[in-house]
N, C-alpha and C positions, 0 to 999 in steps of 0.2 A: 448473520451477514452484517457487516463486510466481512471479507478474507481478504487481507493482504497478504502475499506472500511475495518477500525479494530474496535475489538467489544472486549470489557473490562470489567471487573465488578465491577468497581470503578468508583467515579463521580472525573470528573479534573476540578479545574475555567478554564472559557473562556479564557484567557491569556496563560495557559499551552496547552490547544488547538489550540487554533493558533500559539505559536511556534512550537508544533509539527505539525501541518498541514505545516506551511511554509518550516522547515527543513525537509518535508517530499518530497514537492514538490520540491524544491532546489538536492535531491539528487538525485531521480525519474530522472530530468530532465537532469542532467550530465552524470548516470550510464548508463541511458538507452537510451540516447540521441534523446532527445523527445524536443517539444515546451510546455513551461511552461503553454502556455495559455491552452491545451489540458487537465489537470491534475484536478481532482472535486476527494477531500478527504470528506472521509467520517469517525465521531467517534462516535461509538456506548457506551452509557455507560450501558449497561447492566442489572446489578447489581450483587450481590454476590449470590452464589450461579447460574448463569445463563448457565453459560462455564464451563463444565469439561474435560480435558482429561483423559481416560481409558489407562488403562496399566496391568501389572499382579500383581499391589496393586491396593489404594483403589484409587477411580479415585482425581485426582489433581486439581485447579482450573488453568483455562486458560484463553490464549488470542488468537482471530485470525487475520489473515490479509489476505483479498480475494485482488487479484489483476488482473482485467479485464483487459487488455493491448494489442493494438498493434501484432499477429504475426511478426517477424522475428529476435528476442533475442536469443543470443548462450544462453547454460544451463550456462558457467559460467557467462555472464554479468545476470543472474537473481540470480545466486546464489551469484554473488557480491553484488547487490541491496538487496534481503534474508538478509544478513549478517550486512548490514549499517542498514537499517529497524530494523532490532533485536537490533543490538546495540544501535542505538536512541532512542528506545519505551523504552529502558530497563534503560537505562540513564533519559529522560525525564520525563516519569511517573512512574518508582521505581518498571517496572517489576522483576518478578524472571528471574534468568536462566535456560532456559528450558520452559518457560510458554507460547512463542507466538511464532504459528508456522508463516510461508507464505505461501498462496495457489494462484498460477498461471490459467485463465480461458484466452487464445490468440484468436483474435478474427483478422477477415479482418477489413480491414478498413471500409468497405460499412455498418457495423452495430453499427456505431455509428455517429448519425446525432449531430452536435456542434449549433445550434443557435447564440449564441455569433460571431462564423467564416463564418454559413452563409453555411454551407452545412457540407457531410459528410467529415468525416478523409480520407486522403489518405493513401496509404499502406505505413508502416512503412519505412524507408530509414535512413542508419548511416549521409547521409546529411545532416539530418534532425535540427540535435541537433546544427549545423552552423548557424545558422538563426538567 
């Protein structure tokens, strides 16, 4: 943990994915002060028509971003992460303003077991991001 996973409805070359995955993980790993190696993005391409959001017109096409993470972030270091997230996706892959929300699921450490590290995550710490 984390799992980012956003879900689009456009196709991007692998090149655009990967630098969005990397500048995704690079800012994940500063805001939220996490170990880089903890970070598996995920990009869903959708397609058109897949994602709507509703409103009190006709619904809009969208974007989302799920982000399983770590319990112990204040609201604003996510709503700081929220706000770089937006602004990158919207930079990188030519989102609208307004089209991609962030959804937050906070999780103990013990429910995500890492293989690559060899056991599960430990509970989240601002020491963390010193390493």
């Amino acid at each position: 943990m984390p799992y980012l996973q956003l879900e689009v409805i456009r196709n991007y070359p692998y090149a655009v994915k990967k630098l969005l995955a990397k500048r995704i993980g690079e800012t994940y790993s500063k805001i939220m002060k996490a170990d880089a190696n903890r970070i598996t993005i995920s990009i869903r391409e959708l397609g058109e028509g897949a994602i709507w959001r509703c409103g009190d017109h006709e619904p809009m096409p969208a974007a989302i971003m799920m982000c399983d993470i770590r319990q112990g972030r204040s609201v604003q270091t996510r709503k700081k992460l929220s706000i770089a997230l937006i602004d990158m996706c919207n930079e990188v892959l030519g989102l609208e303003t307004g089209q991609l929300n962030i959804e937050f699921t906070q999780h103990s450490g013990d429910e995500m077991y890492h293989q690559r590290l060899g056991s599960f995550s430990s509970e989240w710490s601002p020491d963390e991001g010193s390493l």
